[in-house]
C-alpha positions as CSV (number, residue, x, y, z in Angstrom):
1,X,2.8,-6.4,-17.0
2,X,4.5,-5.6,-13.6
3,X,3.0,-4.4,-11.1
4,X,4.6,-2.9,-7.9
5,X,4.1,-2.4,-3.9
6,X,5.5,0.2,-2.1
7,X,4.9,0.2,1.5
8,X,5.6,3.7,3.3
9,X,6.2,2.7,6.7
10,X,6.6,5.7,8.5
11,X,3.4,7.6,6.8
12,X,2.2,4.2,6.8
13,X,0.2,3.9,3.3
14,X,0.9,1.5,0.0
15,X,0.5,2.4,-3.4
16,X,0.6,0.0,-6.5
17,X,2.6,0.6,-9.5
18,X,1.7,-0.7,-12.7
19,X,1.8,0.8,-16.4
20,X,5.1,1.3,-16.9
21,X,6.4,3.6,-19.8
22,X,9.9,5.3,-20.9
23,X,9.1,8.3,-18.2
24,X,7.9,6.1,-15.4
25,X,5.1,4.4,-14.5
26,X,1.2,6.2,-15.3
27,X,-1.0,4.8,-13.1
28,X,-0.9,4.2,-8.9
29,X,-3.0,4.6,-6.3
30,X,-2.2,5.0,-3.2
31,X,-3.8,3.8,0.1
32,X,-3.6,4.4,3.9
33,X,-2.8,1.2,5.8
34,X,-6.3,-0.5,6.8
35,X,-8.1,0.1,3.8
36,X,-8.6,-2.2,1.4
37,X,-6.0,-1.5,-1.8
38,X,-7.2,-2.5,-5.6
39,X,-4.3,-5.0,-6.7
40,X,-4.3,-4.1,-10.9
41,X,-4.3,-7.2,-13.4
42,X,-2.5,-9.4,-14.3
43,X,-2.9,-10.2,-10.4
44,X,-6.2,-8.6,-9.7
45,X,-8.6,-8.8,-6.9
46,X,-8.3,-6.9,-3.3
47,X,-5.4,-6.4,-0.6
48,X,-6.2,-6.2,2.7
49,X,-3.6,-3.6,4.2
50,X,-4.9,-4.0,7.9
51,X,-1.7,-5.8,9.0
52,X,0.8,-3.4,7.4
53,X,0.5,-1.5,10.7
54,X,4.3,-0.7,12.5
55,X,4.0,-2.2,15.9
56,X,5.4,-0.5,18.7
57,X,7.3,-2.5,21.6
58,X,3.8,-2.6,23.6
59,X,1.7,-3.6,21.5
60,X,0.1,-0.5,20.4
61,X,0.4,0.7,16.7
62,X,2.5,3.8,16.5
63,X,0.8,6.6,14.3
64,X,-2.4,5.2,13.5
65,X,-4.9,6.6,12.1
66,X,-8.1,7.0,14.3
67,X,-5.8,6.3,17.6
């Protein structure tokens, strides 16, 4: 079964895809960067997302949450 990652850099989040059927897929989740994301079999097991973060020129991360 695939399964899918789309990262969303500018609202930085990532959701999994998985379950795929003739109208799209039926199950995601999505996450903000930082948390911990549920990766769905056949992989399994959890993602840390904490590096996703966009990086700006200084250093600092641009848009983060709790900044």
């Amino acid at each position: 079964m695939p399964v899918y990652l789309v990262l969303e850099m500018q609202v930085q989040e990532v959701t999994p895809f998985w379950d795929p059927s003739p109208k799209g897929y039926r199950s995601r989740h999505t996450v903000p960067f930082g948390e911990p994301l549920r990766v769905p079999a056949p992989f399994g097991g959890e993602l840390d997302t904490s590096g996703f973060f966009v990086r700006a020129a200084d250093g600092n991360a641009e848009g983060a949450r709790g900044a």
